[in-house]
Every structure is written in structure tokens, then in C-alpha cells.
C-alpha positions in Angstrom: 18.8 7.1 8.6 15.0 6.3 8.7 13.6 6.9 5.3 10.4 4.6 5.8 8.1 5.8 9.0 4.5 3.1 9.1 1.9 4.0 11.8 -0.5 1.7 12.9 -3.6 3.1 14.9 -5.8 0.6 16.5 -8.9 2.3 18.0 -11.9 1.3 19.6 -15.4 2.0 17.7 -17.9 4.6 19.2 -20.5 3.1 17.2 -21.5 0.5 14.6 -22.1 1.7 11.2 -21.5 0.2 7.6 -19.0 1.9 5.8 -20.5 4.1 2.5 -17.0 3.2 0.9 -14.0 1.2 0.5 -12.9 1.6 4.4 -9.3 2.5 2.8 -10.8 5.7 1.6 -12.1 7.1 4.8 -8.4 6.4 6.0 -7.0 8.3 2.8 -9.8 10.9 4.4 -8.3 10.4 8.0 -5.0 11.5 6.8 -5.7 14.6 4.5 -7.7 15.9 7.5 -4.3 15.2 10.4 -2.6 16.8 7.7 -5.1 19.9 7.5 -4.6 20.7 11.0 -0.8 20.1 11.1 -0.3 22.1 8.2 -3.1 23.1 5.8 -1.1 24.2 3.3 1.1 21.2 2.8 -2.5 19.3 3.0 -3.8 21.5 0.3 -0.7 20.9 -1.8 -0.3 17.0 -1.4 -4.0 16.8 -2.3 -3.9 18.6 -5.6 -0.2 17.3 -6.8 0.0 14.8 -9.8 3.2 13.2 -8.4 3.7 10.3 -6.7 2.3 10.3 -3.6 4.2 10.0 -0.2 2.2 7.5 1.3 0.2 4.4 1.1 -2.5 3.3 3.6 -4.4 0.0 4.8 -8.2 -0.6 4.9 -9.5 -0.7 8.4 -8.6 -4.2 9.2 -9.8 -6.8 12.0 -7.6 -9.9 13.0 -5.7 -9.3 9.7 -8.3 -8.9 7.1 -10.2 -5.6 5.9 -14.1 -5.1 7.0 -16.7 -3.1 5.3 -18.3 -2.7 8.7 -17.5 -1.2 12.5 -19.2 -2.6 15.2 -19.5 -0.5 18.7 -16.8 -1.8 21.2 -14.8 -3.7 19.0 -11.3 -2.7 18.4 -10.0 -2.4 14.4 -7.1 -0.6 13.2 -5.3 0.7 9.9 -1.7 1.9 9.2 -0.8 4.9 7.2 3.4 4.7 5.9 5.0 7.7 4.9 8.1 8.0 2.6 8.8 11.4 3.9 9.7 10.6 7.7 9.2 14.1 8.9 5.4 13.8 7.8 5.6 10.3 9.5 7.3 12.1 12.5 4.6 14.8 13.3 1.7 13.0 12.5 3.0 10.5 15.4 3.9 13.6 17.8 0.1 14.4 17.1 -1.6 10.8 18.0 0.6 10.1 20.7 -0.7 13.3 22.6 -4.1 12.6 21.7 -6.6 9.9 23.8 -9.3 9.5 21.1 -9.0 9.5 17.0 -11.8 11.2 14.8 -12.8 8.9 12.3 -15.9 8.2 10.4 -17.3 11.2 11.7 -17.4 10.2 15.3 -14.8 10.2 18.1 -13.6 6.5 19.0 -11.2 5.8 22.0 -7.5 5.5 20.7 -6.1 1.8 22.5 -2.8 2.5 20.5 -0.6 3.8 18.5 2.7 1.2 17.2 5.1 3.3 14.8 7.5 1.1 12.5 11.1 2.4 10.9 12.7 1.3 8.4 15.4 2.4 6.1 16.4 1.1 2.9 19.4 -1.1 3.9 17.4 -3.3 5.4 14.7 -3.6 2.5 18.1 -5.2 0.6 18.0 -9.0 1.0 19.0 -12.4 -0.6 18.3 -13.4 -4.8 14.8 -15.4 -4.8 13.6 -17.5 -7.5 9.8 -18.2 -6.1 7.6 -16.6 -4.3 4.0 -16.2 -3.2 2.2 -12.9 -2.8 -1.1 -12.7 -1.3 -3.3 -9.5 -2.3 -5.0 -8.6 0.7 -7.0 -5.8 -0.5 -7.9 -5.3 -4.7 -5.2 -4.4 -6.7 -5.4 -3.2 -10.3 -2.9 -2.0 -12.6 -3.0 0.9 -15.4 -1.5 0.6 -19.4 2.0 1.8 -19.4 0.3 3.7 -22.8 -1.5 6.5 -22.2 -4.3 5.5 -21.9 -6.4 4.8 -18.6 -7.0 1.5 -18.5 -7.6 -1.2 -15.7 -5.7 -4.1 -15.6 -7.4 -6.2 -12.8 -4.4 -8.9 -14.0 -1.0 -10.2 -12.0 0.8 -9.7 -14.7 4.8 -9.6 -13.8 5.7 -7.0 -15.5 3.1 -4.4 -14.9 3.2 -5.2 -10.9 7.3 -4.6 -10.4 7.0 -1.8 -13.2 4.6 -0.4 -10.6 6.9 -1.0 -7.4 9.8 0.3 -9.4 8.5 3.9 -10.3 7.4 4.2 -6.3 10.6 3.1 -4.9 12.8 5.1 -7.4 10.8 7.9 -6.2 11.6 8.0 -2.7 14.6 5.4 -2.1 16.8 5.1 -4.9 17.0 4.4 -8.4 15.6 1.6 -9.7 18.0 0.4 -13.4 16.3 0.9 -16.4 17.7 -2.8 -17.5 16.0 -4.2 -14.7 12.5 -2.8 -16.6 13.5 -4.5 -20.0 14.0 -7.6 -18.3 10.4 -7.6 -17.0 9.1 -6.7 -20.1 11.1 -9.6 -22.0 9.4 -11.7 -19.6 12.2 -11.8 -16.4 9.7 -13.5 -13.9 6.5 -15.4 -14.7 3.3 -16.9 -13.1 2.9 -20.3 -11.8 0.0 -20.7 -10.1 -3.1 -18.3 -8.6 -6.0 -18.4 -7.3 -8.0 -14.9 -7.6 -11.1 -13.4 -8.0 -12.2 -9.1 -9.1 -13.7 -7.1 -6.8 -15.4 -3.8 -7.2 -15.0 -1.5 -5.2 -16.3 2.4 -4.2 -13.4 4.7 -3.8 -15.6 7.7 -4.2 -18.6 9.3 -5.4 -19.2 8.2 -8.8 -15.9 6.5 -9.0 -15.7 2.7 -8.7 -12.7 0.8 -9.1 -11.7 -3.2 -10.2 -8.9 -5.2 -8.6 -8.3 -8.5 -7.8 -7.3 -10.4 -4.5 -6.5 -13.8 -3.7 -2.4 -15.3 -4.0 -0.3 -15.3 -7.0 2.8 -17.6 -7.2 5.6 -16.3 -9.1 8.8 -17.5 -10.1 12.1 -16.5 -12.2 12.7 -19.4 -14.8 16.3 -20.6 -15.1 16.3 -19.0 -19.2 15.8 -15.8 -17.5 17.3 -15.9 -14.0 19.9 -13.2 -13.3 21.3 -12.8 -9.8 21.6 -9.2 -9.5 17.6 -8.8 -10.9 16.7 -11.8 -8.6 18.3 -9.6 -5.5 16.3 -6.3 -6.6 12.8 -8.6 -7.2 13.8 -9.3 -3.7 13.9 -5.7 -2.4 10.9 -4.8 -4.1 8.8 -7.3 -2.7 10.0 -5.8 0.7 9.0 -2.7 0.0 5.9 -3.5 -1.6 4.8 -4.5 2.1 4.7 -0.8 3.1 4.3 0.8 -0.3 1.3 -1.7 -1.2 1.1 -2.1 -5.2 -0.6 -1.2 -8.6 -3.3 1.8 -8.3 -5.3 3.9 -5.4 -2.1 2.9 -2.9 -3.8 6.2 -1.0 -7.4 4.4 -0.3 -5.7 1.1 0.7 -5.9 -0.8 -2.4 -2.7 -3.5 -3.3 -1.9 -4.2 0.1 -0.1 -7.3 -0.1 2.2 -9.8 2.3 4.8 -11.6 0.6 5.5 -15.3 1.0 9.1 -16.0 -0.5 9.2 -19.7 -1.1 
């Protein structure tokens, strides 16, 4: 059973022009307006809910790394990943009939369309006790408290807090011990080199996250197999889910590195 469906669209630009925001949230844009002409009302309705959303998106990326910029006749590409594989289903029925992509306003040549599946068995993997994560694009984190508050930190406990609630969401639940080990301090930072980033996700609304790698580990006062094996999972996931806030506009995108 497929219960993880990534699309990656690589496309050829019709034009150069300098993206007016983070290039994550013209593809948060891209999808909404697939969506629209799918099924408007289910477009309508995943805009305006206050759940978790379904999906999580890339920047526009070149050779691996995201750009602020198109340049005519270059080739660039993002990837969209839903959690509800029937969305994931219809929205590659609809590019794979398709020759060019709208995006950015323009029509650019679609070169082509890879589709990834993945279901949860084989997110389940061995216990780790280090581990690298590099964050690709910014990643920020929000105050478990109420109150809206950026956290442009890798702290632990907020980060697997974060990939918890999303894959309890859509996969399975995640235990509640599990939590009160991060928050007693279950894995820790070794080493990092980062640096903040601003970043225009809309009008008017700017966000703060941080890239670079992070090196984690679980110390031997805290280790526990079974948490070690579910840190492990999560980590996997977090590859399609990305991590900490605006997941839709391609922020958190990370690639793991388990030492």
C-alpha cells in the first residue's frame, strides 16, 4: 500500500526572471492552482483548513540547491509529496498528459516528470545513535505554548516534536513517551555550523530559519533502542515531509546523513 506519492517536475524556463518570493512559495502557488482545475472545491477547502496539511514542497532547485532566479533555457525542477496518494495520483495523471507546466506566470517546456512511492514499512529502519542533518532550505520552529513564536534554533526536541505531529497525522501514531523523552533531553547537539535567513513567503509576511548541518547524537544516559529506531524513521520521513514551519512554501527541506 502506497501511502507516500513525491513528484518531481523538472522543466525548462521560457524566460529569465528573478523570483518576487521564496521560489518554494510560487510552487505552494503551482499546486493550489493544479488543484483548482482538478477539483476546485477540494482546492478551496485545503486552502482555508487549519489542519495539517497533506503535503510539503521543495524550492525550485538547480544541481541540488534552491535558486532565487530562472534563467531562459536552463532546466530547474521542484518536487511536491503528498500524504494522500490519490491527490498524488491525479495530479501525476494530469502532468503526465501535459507537454508544458505553467509556472511563474509563463508556460515553460515540461523535460520530465519522475514520481516516487513509498509506504511506511519502508520508512522503518535500524536504531542510530549519530547523525548529520543538513537544512537545505530555512527551517524555523514555533513555541509548543501558544504563542507564535520563531524558533530559528535546532533544538532536538522542538525538530522531532515537529516530525512527530506530521507523521502521526498521516502514517501512524507516534507514542506519547517518545515526546517526554525529547523533552527530558533524549537526543542532543554536537556540532553545527548554521547561519538565519530571511526569507519572503508572502506579501507582508517574512519568515526566519536557519540552514547549514546540524550533528546530533543520542548520549549513552539517554539512549533507548526502541526511541533510537523511531528517531530513525522520523529522519526518513522528514526527507519527504521536510521539517519545522511553512513545509507548504518549501521551507525545512533537509537530507539526512546517519553517521
Amino acid at each position: 500500500m502506497t501511502d507516500i506519492v513525491k513528484i518531481t517536475i523538472q522543466f525548462e524556463a521560457t524566460e529569465s526572471k528573478r523570483f518576487r518570493m521564496y521560489s518554494g512559495a510560487f510552487v505552494r502557488g503551482f499546486v493550489y492552482w493544479v488543484l483548482s482545475r482538478m477539483n476546485r472545491e477540494f482546492a478551496k477547502k485545503l486552502h482555508s483548513s487549519k489542519t495539517i496539511a497533506p503535503f510539503s514542497v521543495t524550492p525550485v532547485m538547480l544541481n541540488n540547491t534552491p535558486v532565487d532566479r530562472l534563467e531562459e533555457g536552463k532546466e530547474y525542477n521542484f518536487s511536491i509529496t503528498f500524504f494522500i496518494p490519490e491527490i498524488g495520483e491525479a495530479l501525476k495523471n494530469y502532468l503526465i498528459s501535459a507537454d508544458k507546466v505553467y509556472f511563474t506566470a509563463v508556460q515553460n517546456p515540461l523535460k520530465k516528470v519522475i514520481v516516487k512511492y513509498c509506504d511506511e514499512k519502508s520508512l522503518f529502519d535500524n536504531p542510530i545513535e549519530k547523525f548529520r542533518v543538513d537544512f537545505i532550505s530555512p527551517c524555523y520552529f514555533r513555541q509548543p505554548n501558544g504563542r507564535y513564536r520563531f524558533v530559528p534554533l535546532p533544538l532536538p526536541a522542538l525538530m522531532f516534536r515537529s516530525l512527530a505531529r506530521i507523521y502521526s497525522a498521516f502514517l501512524s501514531e507516534v507514542p506519547k513517551d517518545y515526546r517526554d523523552w525529547l523533552d527530558k533531553g533524549g537526543i542532543t547537539v554536537s556540532g553545527l555550523k548554521i547561519e538565519t535567513q530571511k526569507v519572503l513567503l508572502k506579501k507582508r509576511n517574512w519568515a526566519v530559519g536557519f540552514s547549514g548541518y546540524v550533528k546530533f547524537s543520542i548520549p549513552e544516559d539517554t539512549y533507548s533502542e526502541e526511541f533510537s529506531k523511531i528517531t530513525s524513521r522520523l529522519l526518513n520521513f522528514g526527507e519527504y515531509s521536510n521539517v519545522g514551519g511553512s513545509r507548504t512554501s518549501g521551507l525545512g527541506l533537509i537530507k539526512v546523513r546517519k553517521l
